[in-house]
N, C-alpha and C positions, 0 to 999 in steps of 0.2 A: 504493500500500500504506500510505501514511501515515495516520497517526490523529492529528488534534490537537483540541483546544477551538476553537470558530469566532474565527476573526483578524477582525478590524478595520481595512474602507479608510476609514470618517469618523470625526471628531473629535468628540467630543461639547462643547459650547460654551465655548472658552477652550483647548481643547489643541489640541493638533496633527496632523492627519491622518498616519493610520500605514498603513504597509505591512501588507496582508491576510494576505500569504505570511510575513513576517521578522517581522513585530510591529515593526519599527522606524519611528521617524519617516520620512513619506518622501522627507525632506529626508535623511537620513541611512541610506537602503534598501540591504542587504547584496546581493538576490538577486544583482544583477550575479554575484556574488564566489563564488555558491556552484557548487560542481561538481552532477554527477550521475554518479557514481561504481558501478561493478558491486561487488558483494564474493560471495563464495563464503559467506561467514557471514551469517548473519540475527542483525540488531540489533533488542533489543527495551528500549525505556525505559520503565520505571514512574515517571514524576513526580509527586512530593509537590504537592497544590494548594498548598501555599503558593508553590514553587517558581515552579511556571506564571506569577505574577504577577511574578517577579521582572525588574526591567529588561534586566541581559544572562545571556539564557538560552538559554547555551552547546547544552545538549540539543535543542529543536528545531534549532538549523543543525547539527546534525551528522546529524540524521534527514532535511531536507533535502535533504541532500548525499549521501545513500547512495539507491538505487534499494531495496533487499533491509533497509529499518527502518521500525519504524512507531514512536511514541509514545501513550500511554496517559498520563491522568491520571487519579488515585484516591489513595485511603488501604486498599481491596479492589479485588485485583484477581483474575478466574476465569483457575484453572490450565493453562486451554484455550487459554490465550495461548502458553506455551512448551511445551507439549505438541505439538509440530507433527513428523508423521512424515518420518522422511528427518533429523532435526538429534539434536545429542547439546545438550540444556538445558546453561549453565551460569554461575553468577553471577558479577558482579565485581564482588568485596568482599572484605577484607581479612579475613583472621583465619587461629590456627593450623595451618589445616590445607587453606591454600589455594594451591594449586599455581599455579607461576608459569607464561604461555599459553608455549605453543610453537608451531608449526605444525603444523598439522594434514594428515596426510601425505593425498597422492591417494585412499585407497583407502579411506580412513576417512570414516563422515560426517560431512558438516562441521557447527559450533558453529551454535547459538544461543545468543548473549551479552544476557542479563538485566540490563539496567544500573538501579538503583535511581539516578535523579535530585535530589536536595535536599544540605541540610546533613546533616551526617553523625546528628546526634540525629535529622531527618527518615529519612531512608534507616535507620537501624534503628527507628526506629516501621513503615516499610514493611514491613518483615521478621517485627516481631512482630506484624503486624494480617494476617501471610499467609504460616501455617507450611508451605504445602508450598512456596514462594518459600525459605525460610529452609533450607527442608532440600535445597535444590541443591547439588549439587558447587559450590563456591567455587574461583573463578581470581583471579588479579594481574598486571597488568602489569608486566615488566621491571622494575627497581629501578635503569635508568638513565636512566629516562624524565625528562624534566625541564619545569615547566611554565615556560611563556609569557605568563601573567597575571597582569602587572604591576600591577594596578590592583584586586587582591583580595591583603587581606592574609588569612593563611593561617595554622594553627597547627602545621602540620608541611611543611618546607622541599619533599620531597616530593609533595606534593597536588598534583592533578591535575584543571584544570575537566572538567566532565562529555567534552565534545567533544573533547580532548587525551585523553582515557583509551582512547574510542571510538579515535582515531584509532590507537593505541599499540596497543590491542589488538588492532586488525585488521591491523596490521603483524609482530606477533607470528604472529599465526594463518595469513595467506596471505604468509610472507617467502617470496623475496626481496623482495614487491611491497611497493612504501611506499603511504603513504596524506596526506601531506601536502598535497595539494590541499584535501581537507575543512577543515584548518587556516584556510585565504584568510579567508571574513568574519571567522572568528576574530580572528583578525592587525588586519585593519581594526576589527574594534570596538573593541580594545581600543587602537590607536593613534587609534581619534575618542576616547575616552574621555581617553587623555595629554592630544588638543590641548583639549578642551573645558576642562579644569580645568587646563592652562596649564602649562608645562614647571617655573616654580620650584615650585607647588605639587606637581605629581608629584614632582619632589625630593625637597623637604621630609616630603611625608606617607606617600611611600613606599619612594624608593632610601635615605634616611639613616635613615627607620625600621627597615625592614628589614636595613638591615646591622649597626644597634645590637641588636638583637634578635637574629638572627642569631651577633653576638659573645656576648651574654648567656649563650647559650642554647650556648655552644660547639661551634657550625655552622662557622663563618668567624673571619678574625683582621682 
């Protein structure tokens, strides 16, 4: 069911041969890592092209990881993607009038969760280049959810990489079930990322940034 931009197994003259499936070097290849996971909910990601280019990008391993996700990239995308019978559409994006998931009881049909993929300026360019996207009912994830990406600094202590959101929400929707397996490559990319740039640089440029900021900013003491 997956939809992505075509991967790349050769290097083109001077880089490094990548992984077709993970886009990663494949000296440093996730697949091991990922699940294939069932869910009751169908995942749909609209990724920003700029996104797509980005080196860790969280949204395809979390579409990876799920049997019932596909991903799309665009700046338009046709309605006819989350128009699918049998699901209830519904996005995940912040604003006031967006109800926090819950689970979705037996009897009810289950979500389709719309996940808008890029920076947050990207993600609402998504929105305004695609008003029936915009006029979905709006969901959030728990407000206890906490992320695990240490190596992106962030402007609200809350945020949530794309794949941590995925994973939150479909915790939310089919609870008791967790969803932490999707998390794995996650977890390794972002600890090759620690050892690549070296434990006092990770320090320096982000546990002692982040907690100065964090104090500034009257998060933490």
């Amino acid at each position: 069911m997956h939809t992505f931009q075509n991967g790349r197994n050769s290097a083109a003259p001077g880089r490094r041969p990548t992984c077709a499936r993970c886009l990663r070097p494949q000296s440093h290849c996730l697949c091991a890592r990922i699940p294939s996971l069932d869910s009751r909910t169908r995942v749909l990601v609209l990724q920003h092209p700029d996104e797509s280019r980005h080196a860790l990008n969280t949204a395809r391993l979390a579409v990876l990881g799920l049997r019932n996700a596909s991903l799309h990239v665009g700046t338009r995308h046709d309605p006819a993607l989350w128009r699918v019978d049998g699901y209830q559409a519904r996005l995940l994006f912040p604003g006031p009038d967006a109800a926090v998931l819950q689970a979705t009881p037996a009897d009810a049909a289950p979500t389709l969760l719309v996940v808008p993929d890029g920076t947050w300026r990207q993600a609402r360019q998504l929105l305004a280049g695609n008003p029936e996207l915009a006029a979905l009912p709006r969901v959030t994830v728990p407000s206890d959810a906490v992320s695990r990406y240490r190596v992106r600094h962030v402007a609200l202590p809350q945020a949530l990489a794309t794949i941590e959101a995925v994973a939150a929400a479909l915790a939310a929707l089919e609870a008791p079930r967790a969803f932490d397996a999707l998390l794995a490559p996650f977890e390794a990319l972002v600890a090759g990322q620690i050892e690549a740039m070296g434990q006092a640089r990770y320090e320096r440029h982000h546990v002692r940034r982040e907690g100065s900021r964090m104090t500034r900013d009257g998060e933490g003491g």
